[in-house]
C-alpha positions in Angstrom: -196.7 101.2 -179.1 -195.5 103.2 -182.0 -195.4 99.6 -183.8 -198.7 98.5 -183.3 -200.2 102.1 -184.2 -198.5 101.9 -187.8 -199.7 98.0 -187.9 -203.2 99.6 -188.0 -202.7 101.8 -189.9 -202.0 105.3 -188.1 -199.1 107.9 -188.3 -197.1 107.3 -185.5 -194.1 108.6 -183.5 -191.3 108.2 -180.9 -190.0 111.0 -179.5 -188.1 111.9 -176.7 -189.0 115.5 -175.8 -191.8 118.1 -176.7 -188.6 119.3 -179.0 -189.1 116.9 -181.3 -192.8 117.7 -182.3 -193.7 118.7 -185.8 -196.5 120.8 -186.0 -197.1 119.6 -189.5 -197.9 116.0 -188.3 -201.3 117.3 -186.7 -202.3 119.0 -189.8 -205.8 117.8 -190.0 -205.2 115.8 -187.5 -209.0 115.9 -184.8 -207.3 113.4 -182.1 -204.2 112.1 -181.3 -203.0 109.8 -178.7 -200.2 109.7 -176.4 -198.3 107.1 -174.5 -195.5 106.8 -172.7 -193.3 104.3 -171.1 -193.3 103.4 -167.2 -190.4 105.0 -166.7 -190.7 108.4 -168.6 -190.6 110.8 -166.3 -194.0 112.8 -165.6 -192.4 116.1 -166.2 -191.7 115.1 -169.9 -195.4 114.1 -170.6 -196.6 117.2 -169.1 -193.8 119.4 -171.2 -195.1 117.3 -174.3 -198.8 118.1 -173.3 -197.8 121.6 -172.8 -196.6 121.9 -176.5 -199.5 120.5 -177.8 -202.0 123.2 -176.1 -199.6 125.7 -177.4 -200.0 124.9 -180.9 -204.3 124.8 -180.2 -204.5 121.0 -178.6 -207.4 121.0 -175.6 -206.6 119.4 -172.4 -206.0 116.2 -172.4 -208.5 113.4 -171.5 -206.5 110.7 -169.7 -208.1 106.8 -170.2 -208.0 104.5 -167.6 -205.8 101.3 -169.6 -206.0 97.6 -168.8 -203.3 96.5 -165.7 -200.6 94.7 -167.4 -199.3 91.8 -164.8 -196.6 90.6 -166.9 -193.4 88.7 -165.1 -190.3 88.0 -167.1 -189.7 84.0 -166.9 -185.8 83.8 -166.7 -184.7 79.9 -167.8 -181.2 80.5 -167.4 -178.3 82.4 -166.2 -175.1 82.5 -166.7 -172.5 84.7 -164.3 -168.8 85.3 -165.5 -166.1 85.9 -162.8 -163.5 87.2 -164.9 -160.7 87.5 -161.8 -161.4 83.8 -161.2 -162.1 82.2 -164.3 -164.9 81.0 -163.4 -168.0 80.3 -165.1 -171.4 79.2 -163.3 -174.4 79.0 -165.5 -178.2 77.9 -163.6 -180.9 76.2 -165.2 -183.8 77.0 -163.9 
C-alpha cells in the first residue's frame, strides 16, 4: 500500500508500532489513512489509533474496501530430501 500511495503522489509510511509515529508527519495534515496487513494483529491498529487521538486525531471512520479473492497459481514445485538425495520436482 505504502507503494501505491507515494505512486500518487502522497507521504506515506510503514511502520510497525504506534512507536514509530512522528508527530511532525501530520503537521498540516486534515486526513490520513491507515491500512494494515491481514495478519497485523488488531491490538496494534487500535494501539496505533490510540496514538493518533492522543496527539488531536478524531475517531476513526472505518471504509468498507473491495473483497480481494486472489489465489496464488503454484506451476511448480520442487521438494529436496536431503537424508536421501533425493530430488522430486512437479509440474503442474
Amino acid at each position: 500500500m505504502r507503494e501505491l500511495a507515494e505512486r500518487i503522489g502522497a507521504k506515506a509510511y510503514l511502520i510497525d508500532n504506534e512507536t514509530q509515529l512522528q508527530k511532525t508527519w501530520f503537521d498540516g495534515v486534515s486526513k490520513i489513512g491507515l491500512t494494515a496487513g491481514a495478519s497485523a494483529p488488531e491490538v496494534l491498529i487500535q494501539q496505533v489509533v490510540a496514538r493518533l487521538r492522543e496527539w488531536g486525531g478524531q475517531i476513526p471512520q472505518e471504509i468498507t474496501g473491495r473483497e480481494e479473492n486472489v489465489v496464488p497459481r503454484v506451476t511448480s514445485c520442487t521438494i529436496k530430501i536431503k537424508e536421501f538425495g533425493i530430488t522430486l520436482t512437479a509440474k503442474l
